[in-house]
Every structure is written in structure tokens, then in C-alpha cells.
C-alpha positions in Angstrom: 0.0 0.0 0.0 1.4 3.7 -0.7 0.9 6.8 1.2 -2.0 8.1 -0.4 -4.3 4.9 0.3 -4.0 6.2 4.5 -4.1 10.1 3.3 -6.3 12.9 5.2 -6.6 15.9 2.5 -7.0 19.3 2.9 -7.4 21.3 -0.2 -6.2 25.1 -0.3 -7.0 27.1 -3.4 -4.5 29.5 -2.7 -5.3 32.7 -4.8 -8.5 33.2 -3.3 -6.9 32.0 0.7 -4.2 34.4 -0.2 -7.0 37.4 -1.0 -5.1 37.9 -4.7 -6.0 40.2 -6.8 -8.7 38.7 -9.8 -6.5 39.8 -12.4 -2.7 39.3 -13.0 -0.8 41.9 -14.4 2.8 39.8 -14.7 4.3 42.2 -12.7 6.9 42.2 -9.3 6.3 38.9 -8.0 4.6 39.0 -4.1 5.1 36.5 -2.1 1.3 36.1 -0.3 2.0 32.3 -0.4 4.6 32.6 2.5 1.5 33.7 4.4 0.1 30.2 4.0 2.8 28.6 6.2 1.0 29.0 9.9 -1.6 26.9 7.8 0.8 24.3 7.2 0.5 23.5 11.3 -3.0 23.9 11.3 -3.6 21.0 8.6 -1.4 19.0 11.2 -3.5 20.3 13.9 -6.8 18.9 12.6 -5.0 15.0 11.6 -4.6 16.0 7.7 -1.6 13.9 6.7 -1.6 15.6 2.7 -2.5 19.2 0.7 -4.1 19.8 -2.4 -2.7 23.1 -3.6 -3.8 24.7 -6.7 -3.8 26.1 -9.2 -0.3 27.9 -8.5 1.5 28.6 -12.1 1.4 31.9 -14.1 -2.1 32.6 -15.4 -4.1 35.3 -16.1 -6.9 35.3 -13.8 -8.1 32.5 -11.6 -5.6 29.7 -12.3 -7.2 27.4 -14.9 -5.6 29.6 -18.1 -2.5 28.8 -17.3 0.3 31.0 -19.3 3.3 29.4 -17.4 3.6 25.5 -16.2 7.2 26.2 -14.7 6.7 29.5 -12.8 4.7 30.1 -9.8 1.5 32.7 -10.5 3.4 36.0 -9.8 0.6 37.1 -7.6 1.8 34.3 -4.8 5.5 34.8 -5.3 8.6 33.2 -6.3 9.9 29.4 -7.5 11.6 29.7 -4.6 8.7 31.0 -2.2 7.3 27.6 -3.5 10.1 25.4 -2.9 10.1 26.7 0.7 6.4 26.0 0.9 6.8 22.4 -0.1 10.0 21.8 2.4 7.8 22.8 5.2 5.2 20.7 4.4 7.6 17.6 3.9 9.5 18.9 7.6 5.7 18.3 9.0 4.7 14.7 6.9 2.7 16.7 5.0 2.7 15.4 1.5 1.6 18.0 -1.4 -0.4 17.6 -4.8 -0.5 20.4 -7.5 -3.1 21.3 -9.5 -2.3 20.5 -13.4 -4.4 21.9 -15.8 -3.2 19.9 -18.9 -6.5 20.2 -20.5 -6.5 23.8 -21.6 -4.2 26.8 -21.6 -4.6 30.4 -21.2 -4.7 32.6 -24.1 -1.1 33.8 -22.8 0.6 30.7 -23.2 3.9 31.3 -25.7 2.2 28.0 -28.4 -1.2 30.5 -28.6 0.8 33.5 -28.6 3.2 32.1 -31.3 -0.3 31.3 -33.5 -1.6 35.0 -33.1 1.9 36.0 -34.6 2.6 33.4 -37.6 -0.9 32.1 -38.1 -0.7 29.6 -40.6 3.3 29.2 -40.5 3.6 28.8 -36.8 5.1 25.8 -35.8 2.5 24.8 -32.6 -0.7 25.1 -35.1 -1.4 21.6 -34.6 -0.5 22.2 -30.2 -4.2 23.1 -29.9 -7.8 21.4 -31.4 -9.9 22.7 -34.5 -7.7 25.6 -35.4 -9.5 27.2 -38.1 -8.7 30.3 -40.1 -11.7 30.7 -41.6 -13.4 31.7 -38.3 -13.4 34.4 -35.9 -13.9 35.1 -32.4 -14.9 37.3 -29.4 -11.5 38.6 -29.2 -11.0 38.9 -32.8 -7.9 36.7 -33.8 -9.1 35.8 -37.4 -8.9 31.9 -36.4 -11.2 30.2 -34.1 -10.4 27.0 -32.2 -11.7 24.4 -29.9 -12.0 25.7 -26.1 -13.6 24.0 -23.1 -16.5 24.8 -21.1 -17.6 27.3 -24.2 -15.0 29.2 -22.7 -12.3 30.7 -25.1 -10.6 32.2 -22.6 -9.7 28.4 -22.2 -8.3 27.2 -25.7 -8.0 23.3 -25.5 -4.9 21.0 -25.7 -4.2 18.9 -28.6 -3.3 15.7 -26.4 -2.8 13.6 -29.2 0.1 15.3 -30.6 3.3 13.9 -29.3 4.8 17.1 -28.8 2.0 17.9 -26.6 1.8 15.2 -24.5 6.1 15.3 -24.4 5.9 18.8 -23.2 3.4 18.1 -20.5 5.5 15.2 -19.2 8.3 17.4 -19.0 7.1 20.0 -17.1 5.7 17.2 -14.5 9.4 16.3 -14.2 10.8 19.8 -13.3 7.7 19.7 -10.4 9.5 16.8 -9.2 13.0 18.1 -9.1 12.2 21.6 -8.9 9.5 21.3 -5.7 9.5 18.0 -4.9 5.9 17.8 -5.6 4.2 14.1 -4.5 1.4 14.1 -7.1 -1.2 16.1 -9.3 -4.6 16.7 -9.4 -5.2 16.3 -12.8 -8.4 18.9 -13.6 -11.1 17.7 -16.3 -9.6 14.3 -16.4 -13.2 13.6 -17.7 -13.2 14.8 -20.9 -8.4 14.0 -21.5 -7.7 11.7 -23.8 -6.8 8.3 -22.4 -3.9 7.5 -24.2 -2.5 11.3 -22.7 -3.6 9.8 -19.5 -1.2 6.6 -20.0 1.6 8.7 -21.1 0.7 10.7 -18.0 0.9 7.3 -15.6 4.2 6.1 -17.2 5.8 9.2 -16.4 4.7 9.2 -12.8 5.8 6.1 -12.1 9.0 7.1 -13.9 9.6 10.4 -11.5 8.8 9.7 -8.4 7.9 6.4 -6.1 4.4 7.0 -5.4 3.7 9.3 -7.3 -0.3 10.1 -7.6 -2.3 11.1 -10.0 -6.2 12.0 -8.8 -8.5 13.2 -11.5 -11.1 15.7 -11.5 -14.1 13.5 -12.9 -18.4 14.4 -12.6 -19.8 11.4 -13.7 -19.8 8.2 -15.2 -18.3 4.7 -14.5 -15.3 5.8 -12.6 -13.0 2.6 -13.0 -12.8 3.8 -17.4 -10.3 5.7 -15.4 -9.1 4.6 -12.0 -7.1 1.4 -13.0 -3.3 0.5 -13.4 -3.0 2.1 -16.8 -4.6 5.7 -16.0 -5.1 7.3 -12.7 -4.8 6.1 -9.3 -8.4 8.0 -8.0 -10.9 10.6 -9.2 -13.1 12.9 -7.6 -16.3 11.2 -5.8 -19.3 13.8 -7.0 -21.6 10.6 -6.8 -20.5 10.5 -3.2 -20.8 14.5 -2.4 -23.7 14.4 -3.3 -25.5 11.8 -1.9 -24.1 13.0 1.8 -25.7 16.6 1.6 -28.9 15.6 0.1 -29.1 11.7 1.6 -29.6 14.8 5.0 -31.6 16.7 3.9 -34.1 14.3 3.2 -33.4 12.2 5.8 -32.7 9.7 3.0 -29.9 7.1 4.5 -30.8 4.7 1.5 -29.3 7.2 -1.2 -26.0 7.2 0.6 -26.1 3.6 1.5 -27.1 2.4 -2.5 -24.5 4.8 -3.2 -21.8 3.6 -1.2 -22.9 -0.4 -3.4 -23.2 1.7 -6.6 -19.5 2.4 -6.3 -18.4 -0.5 -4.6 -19.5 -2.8 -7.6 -17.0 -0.9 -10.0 -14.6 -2.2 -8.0 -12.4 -1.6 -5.5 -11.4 2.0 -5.9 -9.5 4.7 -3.4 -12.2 7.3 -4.4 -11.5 11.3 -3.5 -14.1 12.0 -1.1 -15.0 15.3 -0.2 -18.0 17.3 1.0 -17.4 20.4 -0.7 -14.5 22.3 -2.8 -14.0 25.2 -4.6 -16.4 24.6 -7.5 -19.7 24.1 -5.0 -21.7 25.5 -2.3 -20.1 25.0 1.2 -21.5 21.5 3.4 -22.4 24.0 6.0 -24.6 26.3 3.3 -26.1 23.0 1.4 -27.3 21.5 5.1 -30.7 22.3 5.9 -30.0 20.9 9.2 -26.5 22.4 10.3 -26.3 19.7 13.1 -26.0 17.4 10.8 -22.4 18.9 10.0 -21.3 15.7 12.6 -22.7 12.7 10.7 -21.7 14.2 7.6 -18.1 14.5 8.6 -18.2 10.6 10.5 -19.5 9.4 7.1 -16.6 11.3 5.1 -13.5 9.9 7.5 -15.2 6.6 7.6 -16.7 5.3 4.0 -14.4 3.5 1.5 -12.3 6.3 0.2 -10.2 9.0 1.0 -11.6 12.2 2.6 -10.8 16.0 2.2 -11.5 18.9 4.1 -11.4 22.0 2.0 -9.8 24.7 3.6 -12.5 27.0 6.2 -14.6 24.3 6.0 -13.6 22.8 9.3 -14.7 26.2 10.8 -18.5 25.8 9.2 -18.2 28.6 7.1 -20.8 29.2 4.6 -20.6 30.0 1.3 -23.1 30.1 -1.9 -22.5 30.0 -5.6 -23.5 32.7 -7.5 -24.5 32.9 -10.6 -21.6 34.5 -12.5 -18.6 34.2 -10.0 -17.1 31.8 -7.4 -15.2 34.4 -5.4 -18.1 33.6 -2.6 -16.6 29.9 -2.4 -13.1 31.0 -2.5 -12.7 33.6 0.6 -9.7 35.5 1.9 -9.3 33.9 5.3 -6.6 34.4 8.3 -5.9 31.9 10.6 -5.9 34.5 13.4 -9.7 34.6 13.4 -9.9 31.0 14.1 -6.9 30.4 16.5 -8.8 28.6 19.2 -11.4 27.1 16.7 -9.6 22.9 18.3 -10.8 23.3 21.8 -14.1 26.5 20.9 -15.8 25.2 17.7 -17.6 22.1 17.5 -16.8 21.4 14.1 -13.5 22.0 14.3 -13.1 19.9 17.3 -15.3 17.2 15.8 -12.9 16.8 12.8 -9.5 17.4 14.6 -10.9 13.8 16.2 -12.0 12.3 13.4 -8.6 12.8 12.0 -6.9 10.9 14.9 -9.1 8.5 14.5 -8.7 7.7 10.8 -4.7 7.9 11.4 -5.0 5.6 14.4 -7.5 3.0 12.4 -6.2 1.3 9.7 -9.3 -0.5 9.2 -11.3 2.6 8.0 -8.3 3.2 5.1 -8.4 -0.8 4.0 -11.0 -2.8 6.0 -13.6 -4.1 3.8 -17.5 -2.5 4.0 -20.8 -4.3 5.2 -24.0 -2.5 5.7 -25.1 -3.6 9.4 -28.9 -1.7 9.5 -30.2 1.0 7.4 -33.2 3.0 8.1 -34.3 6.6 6.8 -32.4 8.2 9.8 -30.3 5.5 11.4 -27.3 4.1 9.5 -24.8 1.6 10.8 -21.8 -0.6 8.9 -18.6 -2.0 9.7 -15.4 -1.9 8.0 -13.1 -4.8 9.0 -9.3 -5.6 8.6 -7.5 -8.4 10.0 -10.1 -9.7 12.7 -10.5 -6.2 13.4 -13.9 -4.6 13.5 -15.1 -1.2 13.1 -18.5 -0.5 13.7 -19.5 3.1 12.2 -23.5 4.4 13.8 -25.0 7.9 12.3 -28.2 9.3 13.0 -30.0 12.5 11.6 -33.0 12.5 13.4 -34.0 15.0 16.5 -33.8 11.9 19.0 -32.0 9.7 19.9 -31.6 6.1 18.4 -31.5 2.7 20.0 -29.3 0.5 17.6 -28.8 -3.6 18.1 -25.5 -4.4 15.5 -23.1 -7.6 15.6 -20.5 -7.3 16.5 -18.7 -10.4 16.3 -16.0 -12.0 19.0 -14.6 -8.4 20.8 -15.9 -8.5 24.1 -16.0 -4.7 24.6 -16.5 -1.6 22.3 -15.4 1.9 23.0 -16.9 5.0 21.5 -14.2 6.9 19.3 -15.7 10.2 19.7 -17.3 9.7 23.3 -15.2 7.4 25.3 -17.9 5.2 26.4 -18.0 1.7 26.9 -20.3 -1.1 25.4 -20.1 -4.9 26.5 -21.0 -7.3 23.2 -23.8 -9.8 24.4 -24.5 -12.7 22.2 -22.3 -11.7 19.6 -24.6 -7.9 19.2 -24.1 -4.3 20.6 -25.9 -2.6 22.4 -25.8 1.3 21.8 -27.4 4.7 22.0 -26.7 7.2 19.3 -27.1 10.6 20.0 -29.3 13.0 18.0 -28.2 14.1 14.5 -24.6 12.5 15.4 -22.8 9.5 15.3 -19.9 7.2 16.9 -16.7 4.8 15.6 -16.8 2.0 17.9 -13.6 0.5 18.3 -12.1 -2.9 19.9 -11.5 -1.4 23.5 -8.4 -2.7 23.8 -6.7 -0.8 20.8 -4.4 1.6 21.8 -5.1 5.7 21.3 -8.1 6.2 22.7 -9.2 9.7 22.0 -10.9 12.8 24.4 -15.1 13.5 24.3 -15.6 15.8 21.3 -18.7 18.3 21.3 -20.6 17.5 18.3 -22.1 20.4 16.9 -26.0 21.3 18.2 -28.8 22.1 15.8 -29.3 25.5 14.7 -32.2 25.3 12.6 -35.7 23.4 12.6 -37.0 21.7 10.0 -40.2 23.2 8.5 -43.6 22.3 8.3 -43.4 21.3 4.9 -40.2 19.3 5.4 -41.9 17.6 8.5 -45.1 16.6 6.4 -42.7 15.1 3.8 -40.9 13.2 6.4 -44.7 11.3 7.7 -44.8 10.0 3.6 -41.7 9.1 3.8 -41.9 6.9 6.7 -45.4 5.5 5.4 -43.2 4.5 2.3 -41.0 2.5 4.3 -43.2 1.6 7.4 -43.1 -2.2 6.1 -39.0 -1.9 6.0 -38.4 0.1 9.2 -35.3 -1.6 10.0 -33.1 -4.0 7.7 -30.5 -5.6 9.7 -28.4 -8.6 9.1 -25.5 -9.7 11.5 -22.1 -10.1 10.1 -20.1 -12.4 11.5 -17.3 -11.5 8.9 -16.9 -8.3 6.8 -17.5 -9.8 3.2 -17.7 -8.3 -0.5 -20.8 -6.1 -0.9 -21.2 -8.3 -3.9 -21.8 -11.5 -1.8 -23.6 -9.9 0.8 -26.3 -8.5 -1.7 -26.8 -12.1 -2.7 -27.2 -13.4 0.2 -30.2 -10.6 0.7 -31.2 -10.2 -2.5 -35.1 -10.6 -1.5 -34.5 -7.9 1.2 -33.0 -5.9 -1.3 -36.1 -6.4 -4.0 -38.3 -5.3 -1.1 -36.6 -2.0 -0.7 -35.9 -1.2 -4.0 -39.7 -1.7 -4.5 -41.2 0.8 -1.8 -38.0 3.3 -2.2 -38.3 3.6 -6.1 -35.9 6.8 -6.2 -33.0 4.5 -4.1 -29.9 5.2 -6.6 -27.1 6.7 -7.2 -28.2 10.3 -8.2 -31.7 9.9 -6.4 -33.7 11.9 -4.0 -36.4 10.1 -1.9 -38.9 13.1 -2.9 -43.1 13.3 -2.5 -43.1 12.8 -6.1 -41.0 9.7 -6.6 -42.9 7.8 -4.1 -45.6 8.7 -5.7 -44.9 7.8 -9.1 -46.7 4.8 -10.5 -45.1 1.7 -12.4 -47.1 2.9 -15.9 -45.4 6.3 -15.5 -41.8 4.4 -15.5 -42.2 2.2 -17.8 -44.2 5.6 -20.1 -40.5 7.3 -19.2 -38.6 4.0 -20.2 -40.7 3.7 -23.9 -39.7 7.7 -24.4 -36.6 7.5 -23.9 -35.8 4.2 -25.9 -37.9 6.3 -29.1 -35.1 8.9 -29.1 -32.7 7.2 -28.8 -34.0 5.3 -31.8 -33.3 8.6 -33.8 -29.6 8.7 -32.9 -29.0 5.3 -32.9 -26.7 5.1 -35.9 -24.6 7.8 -34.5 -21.1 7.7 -32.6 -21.2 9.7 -29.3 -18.5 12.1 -30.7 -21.0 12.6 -34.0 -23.9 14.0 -31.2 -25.0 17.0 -30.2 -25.3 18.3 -26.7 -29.0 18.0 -26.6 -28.6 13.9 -28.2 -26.3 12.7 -25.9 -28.3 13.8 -23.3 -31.1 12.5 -24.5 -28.9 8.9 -25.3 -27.3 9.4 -21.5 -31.2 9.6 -20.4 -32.2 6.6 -22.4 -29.4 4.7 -20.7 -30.4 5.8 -17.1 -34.0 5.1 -18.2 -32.7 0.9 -18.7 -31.4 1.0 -16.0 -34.4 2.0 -13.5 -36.5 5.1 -12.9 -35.0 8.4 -14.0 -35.9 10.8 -11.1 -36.5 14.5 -11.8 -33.0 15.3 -10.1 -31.5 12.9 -12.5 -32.9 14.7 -15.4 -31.4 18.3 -14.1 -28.4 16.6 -13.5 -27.8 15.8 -16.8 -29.5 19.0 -18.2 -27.2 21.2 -16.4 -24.2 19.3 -17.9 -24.1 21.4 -21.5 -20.2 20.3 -22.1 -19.6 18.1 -25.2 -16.8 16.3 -24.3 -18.1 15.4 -20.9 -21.0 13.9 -21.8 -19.4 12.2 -24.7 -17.1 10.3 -21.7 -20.0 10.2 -19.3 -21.9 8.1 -22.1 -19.6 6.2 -22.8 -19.3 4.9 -19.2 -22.3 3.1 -19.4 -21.4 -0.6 -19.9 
């Protein structure tokens, strides 16, 4: 096993942490990222073990048009400033990860600038996609070309080209010997060509032992690109977002077929996170903010491996807007929150669930088994070696009596709490505490940890949320509590055999139980002729298309195809449809259909 399989992130985007101006004007170099080096005890402080840092090279505005892959953004200083950053993270067993936006340059970048100047006779024409001198654009070059996003402030990579890919592959080997960098995020792995992507793995296993590589990816069948030949892990959106809204429905069967959805592509070190610097904060998204705890206990202790975006640990809020992400991206200084350990709840909450991850090795490699699932209660065990972790979560007001096996350990001790439960019979006994959560442990391991505050709810639920909550019970009234003891921790695989008429049973009165589902008045509602009328639709158009290649489709067909496939595959849910409506990027959903097997 390598470093990153035992990692606690935190993730820094360091323009905005910095307060940076929006706009680079390439001028005297400041050093603002020296400023980030109290931080660098603080991510100690709460048990983060890595950093995700980026973007940091020369671009224009915020990072992602890059002009520069070999100097540090002149807004946060020097090469050297950065060199010094990375040393102090290494003095502290803090590995680092940069951001690499290999995708896309900035307009900036000396192969664009070279095309402005010798057009048809410049030698790094064939650098970038669909460069075409019979077009025009906003900024009136007299060429157009292929961008991403739609943006063309962001003009796209040829990754195909050797010279390309060699270039890239060189400038991750002067990160290596120039910063000692330990990895790279790589962003919109989701729509870079895969055989970039294996030129990309061959070098990292070249530079550095253990070198990562994490991509940024939405959606889609994740192994296509977690797998010996590609990258080592992606981004888990189908986890995000199941923990936010699996609360605020009070929905513990969207994170639970979640967790199986993702366990059956394998076994995968997923990026989990709760929010980052493209999304809404978890504090801002949680209807509940008490449920901030389970949240967090569900991040440090589901397969994967979690991340804490920087401020987050402090429940700070912060809302998208429509044109800019500056809200989600704040100026912040570590003053204002020096005695956030022992004073906030959250931060405390996390500082522990940090020590426990480090001191558990079964919640970085045990294997997974669901214990009891209810709409609020939650309980499963990850187990390594004879050892057994038992993980409870609860988001209702009270709290919850739970009965789990617990198999030959003759005591448990709460994690978080410090209290002590006897096994009788083989089963556990235990109280979980409104809107939180515990990590029992053998009671004879070693580091046991002080009581953490978890944090209080601020905010009542309103009378329409409570009316939804009596339909949702009704729904499941007649599968209240699904529980089977577990002597060993087996593959999720085996274990849905073994229940697969329990299983049936749910998936009957919970129709909207997948991976993008809310458990919402109108899916429990829905009737089997309105499914199977949503199935027939969907399979018409994508008759129409069917003699089409994904990369031959428009935005508006591959939706329609990726629809048609989700529509196979079960009921397609009124947040699956926005889902894939609000997704308008070609190459993206191109991959994401793909993914489909």
C-alpha cells in the first residue's frame, strides 16, 4: 500500500486564501503564499496527513488559463517561495499535490501567442484542437479554435500530438526536481484523452515512487479511469452528493445504494469530499447544520479518502452565484480562528475524526458491510484483519436505540465519546445521539481519543419538510429496520446475494433508491405505468440517434442517449434529469456516455 491509500486531505485554493487580486498583471512577483505557512501546522493540527494546492502557475486570472507551467502565479510569489512552501510541508509529513491543468491553456501561453503572430506558419498550429482560419472570435484573432467549457478564454490542448503530451510530461518532471511535488490533481480528467492519461501514468511512475495522479471527474463509471493504466483515483461527486442531500431528506438509503453503486465498479480509493471550490459550502447546502457531525463521521469513515477544504472545518458558509465563485473561494486568516480545536464544534469534531482515521487502519483498507439502514439510522462495519469497526449515524431529533453484531470483541469503545459497550450474544448494544454518530472500536486498541462536542442544531426543520418526512416513513413503514448480522466483513457483492429478497423489497417501496436519487413526495408517488411511459420515451429517441457515434452528437442527443441509458437501468428521477441537463459540455458527456457498460 502507498501513502495516499492512508491520506487525510486538505485542499487550499490559494489565490482566493491568499486574498489575490482577480487579475494578473505579470508584474513584481509578491510573495502572499509565504502567508500560508501558519496553515501548514493547522492542517497538522486537525490530523490532515496531505495538501491539495492549486492552481499555483502563471495565469491570467483564476488559475485554470494557465500561461506558465514552470513558474509560480506572480501574484503568490517566487519558484523559490514555493520550494520553501513544499520543504515545510515535507519537515511536518505533510505530502503536497498540485493542481495541473493539462486540459487547456490560457490565451497567454507562448504556443497561442506564437499562432496570433505566424498564423498559418507557426510551428505549434497543430498544439491546440480545431484551429481554423476561416473563423473568428470574441477577441478577434481571425482563427477560431476548440476551447472548453464554451469558454475561449480556455483554448483546448491537442493531447494527441506527441509534442504535446512530451511537453506536458516534462514540465511534470521539473515539479518533481524543482518542488518536490508528491502528485497532481489532474483537472477535467473527464473529458483528456486516455492515451494522454497513460503517457501521463508512465511518467509518474518514472519520476517519483508513489507518485499520484487523482483526477477531477463528474460522472460516469469511474474505473474507465481509475485502473493500473490511468489514474490512481478521481473525484467522488456521486458521493458528495448523496451525503448533503441523503440529510436533507433524511434519505440514508441514497448514501447507502451509493456507497454499493460504487463498490461494484470495484475496489477504488475514491477522492471524497464534501465540498471544494467549484460548490456550495457542506455548511450552506445542510438544511440541518447539526447534521455537519454525521456528515463529517460518514466522510472519515466510508471506503475512500476524505478531504477537508480549507474553512470548511470552521462551518463557514458560502453560496455560488451565478456569474462568479469568489463567494466559495474567501480571503481567510488563521488569526480569526486560533482557538477554533478546543471552541468550535466542528473543528473539534474533525481534529478527532482525524486521529481516528490515522489511528485506524481498518477505516483506510477494512472491507465495508451495511449492518442496519433505516431513513435516519445508519450503521456498517469496516473490518481488517479480525478487526472490526462499527461506524452508527443518525439524523433524526432523538435519539436512536441500535442492536449491531458485532462479532468476538468483548468490549467496544466510542471513538468520539469514550464510552464503553459490553457485546452480548455476539450484538451491541448502543445509543446514538441525535443528529450524530460514533466509531466504535475494539476497546483494547491503543489511542483512545478525548469527548468531542458535536455540533447542536441550529435550525428546525419546516412544516413542509416535516409533512414530507410522515410519507416518507409511510413508504418505508413495512422496511423500518433492515438488519443482518455479520459475522465477517464480506464483499458487498456476496452480501447483496445473500439478501437479495430484502433488497427487492426496498428497492420496491423506495423507487428513487440510486445513485443520483432523491427520496422526494413525487418519486414515491410515481406509479409503475409512469416508468415504464418514461422507459418507452426514452428508448424512441434514442432510436433517432442510434446510428450515431457519441463524438457525431450534439449536446442536446447525448443527453437524450445518456437519459435513455439511465431510463434501462431503473427510474430516472426529476433530479436525475437536471443533472444531466445542467451538464451542457460536449466532451463530458461524450465520456459520461460512454461509461455506461
Amino acid at each position: 500500500m502507498s501513502w495516499y491509500n492512508e491520506a487525510i486531505f486538505y485542499h487550499i485554493y490559494p489565490l482566493g486564501l491568499t486574498g489575490a487580486p482577480k487579475e494578473n498583471d505579470y508584474g513584481t512577483p509578491v510573495s502572499r503564499l509565504n502567508t500560508l505557512i501558519p496553515w501548514i501546522s493547522h492542517i497538522k493540527e486537525i490530523g490532515c496527513t496531505a495538501l491539495y494546492i492549486g492552481p499555483l502557475f502563471e495565469s491570467v486570472g483564476h488559475g485554470y488559463e494557465t500561461t506558465d507551467y514552470k513558474k509560480l502565479d506572480s501574484r503568490l510569489g517566487t519558484n523559490e517561495d514555493l520550494k520553501k512552501f513544499v520543504e515545510v510541508c515535507h519537515e511536518n509529513q505533510i505530502k503536497v499535490i498540485f493542481d495541473g491543468v493539462f486540459n487547456h491553456t490560457g490565451r497567454d501561453f507562448f504556443a497561442f501567442k506564437d499562432i496570433q503572430q505566424n498564423r498559418e506558419h507557426s510551428r505549434y498550429l497543430n498544439w491546440y484542437c480545431n484551429v481554423n482560419f476561416g473563423g473568428n472570435n470574441e477577441y478577434n484573432d481571425g482563427f477560431s479554435y476548440e476551447n472548453w467549457g464554451g469558454y475561449n478564454l480556455l483554448v483546448k490542448l491537442n493531447q494527441r500530438n506527441p509534442e504535446v503530451q512530451n511537453y506536458i510530461c516534462d514540465v511534470i518532471r521539473f515539479w518533481v526536481s524543482e518542488f518536490d511535488v508528491d502528485g497532481i490533481r489532474l483537472d477535467a480528467a473527464d473529458v483528456l484523452d486516455f492515451d494522454f492519461m497513460h503517457a501521463l501514468r508512465r511518467t509518474a511512475e518514472e519520476v517519483k515512487e508513489d507518485f499520484w495522479l487523482m483526477g477531477e471527474v463528474i460522472h460516469g463509471d469511474y474505473s474507465r479511469w481509475v485502473n493500473g493504466d490511468t489514474l490512481h483515483s478521481v473525484t467522488n461527486y456521486a458521493l458528495h452528493k448523496a451525503l448533503y442531500s441523503g440529510h436533507n431528506d433524511h434519505n440514508y438509503f441514497e448514501i447507502a445504494h451509493t456507497v454499493k453503486y460504487l463498490l461494484n465498479m470495484g475496489k477504488l480509493d475514491l477522492y471524497n469530499f464534501v465540498d471544494n471550490h467549484d460548490v456550495e459550502r457542506i455548511y450552506t447546502k445542510l438544511s440541518n447544520k447539526a447534521h455537519m457531525a454525521p456528515v463529517h463521521i460518514l466522510l472519515y469513515t466510508l471506503p475512500g479518502i476524505p478531504s477537508i477544504y480549507y474553512g470548511s472545518e470552521f462551518a463557514i458558509e458560502g453560496k455560488k452565484e451565478k456569474f462568479s465563485d469568489d463567494s466559495l473561494r474567501p480571503a481567510l486568516k488563521l488569526e480569526d480562528y486560533k482557538n477554533a480545536v478546543k471552541e468550535n464544534p466542528c473543528t473539534a469534531l474533525i481534529t478527532a475524526l482525524g486521529k481516528v482515521r490515522q489511528q485506524t487502519p481498518a477505516l483506510s483498507y477494512g472491507g465495508y458491510a451495511e449492518l442496519q439502514l433505516t431513513n435516519r439510522q445508519f450503521a456498517f462495519a469496516r473490518e481488517l484483519d479480525d478487526i472490526k469497526v462499527i461506524v452508527t449515524v443518525n439524523n433524526d431529533d432523538n435519539d436512536a436505540q441500535m442492536t449491531l453484531s458485532a462479532g468476538n470483541t468483548a468490549q467496544y469503545i466510542g471513538a468520539l465519546s469514550g464510552k464503553k459497550v459490553s457485546v452480548e450474544n455476539g450484538q451491541i448494544h448502543v445509543t446514538v445521539p441525535a443528529n450524530g454518530g460514533e466509531i466504535w472500536i475494539p476497546a483494547d486498541m491503543e489511542g483512545k481519543l478525548p469527548e468531542v462536542e458535536l455540533p447542536k442544531e441550529a435550525k428546525k426543520e419546516s412544516k413542509q419538510e416535516t409533512e414530507k418526512e410522515v410519507v416518507i416513513e409511510e413508504v418505508n413503514k413495512e422496511t423500518e429496520v433492515i438488519e443482518k448480522p455479520v459475522d465477517h466483513v464480506t464483499d458487498i457483492a456476496e452480501k447483496a446475494s445473500e439478501t437479495e429478497d430484502v433488497k427487492e423489497s426496498v428497492e420496491e417501496s423506495i423507487p428513487a433508491a440510486s445513485l443520483t436519487s432523491e427520496l422526494t413526495l413525487e418519486n414515491s408517488d410515481a406509479s409503475e405505468s409512469e416508468t415504464k411511459a418514461e422507459q418507452a420515451e426514452a428508448v424512441d429517441s434514442m432510436a433517432v440517434i442510434a446510428n450515431k457515434t457519441p463524438e457525431e452528437m450534439t449536446v442536446e442527443e447525448l443527453q437524450t442517449a445518456i437519459l435513455g441509458k439511465m431510463a434501462n437501468n431503473g427510474p430516472v428521477t426529476e433530479d436525475m434529469k437536471r443533472t444531466v441537463a445542467e451538464n451542457i459540455w460536449h466532451d463530458s458527456l461524450v465520456n459520461w456516455l460512454k461509461s455506461f457498460r
